[in-house]
C-alpha angles and dihedrals in degrees: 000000000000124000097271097051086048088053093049098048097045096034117028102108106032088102149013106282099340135163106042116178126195108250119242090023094087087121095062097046104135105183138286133271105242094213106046093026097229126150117238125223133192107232095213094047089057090051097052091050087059092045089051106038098036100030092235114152111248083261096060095046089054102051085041092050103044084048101042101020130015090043095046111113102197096175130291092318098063115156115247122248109204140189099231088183087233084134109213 
């Protein structure tokens, strides 16, 4: 079972329309918060899927992810973008 499948399972229905979850980013899931019911992501994590499955440099990823991504509001549910301090 990944992460994902665990946070549907225990959380889908806890609240309207939570949790929401940004599509391609399932690897750097790193968990929920248990009272807003948002997902929470590792930013560099994030970065390094892109690098990896779109051959950007870490420079273009960033500048596609704080655009696209890390700066989206897609209602109350939102997912969560985080430093995790693991420095690229």
């Amino acid at each position: 079972m990944t992460i994902k499948d665990y946070i549907i399972e225990h959380y889908a229905g806890h609240a309207d329309g939570a949790p929401l979850f940004a599509d391609g980013f399932d690897g750097a899931i790193l968990g929920i918060c248990p009272v807003s019911f948002r997902v929470i992501y590792s930013r560099n994590k994030c970065i390094y899927i892109l690098v990896d499955s779109d051959n950007l440099t870490v420079d273009e990823a960033i500048d596609y992810l704080e655009y696209n991504t890390f700066s989206a509001y897609v209602g109350e549910y939102t997912p969560i973008f985080i430093e995790d301090f693991n420095w690229l």
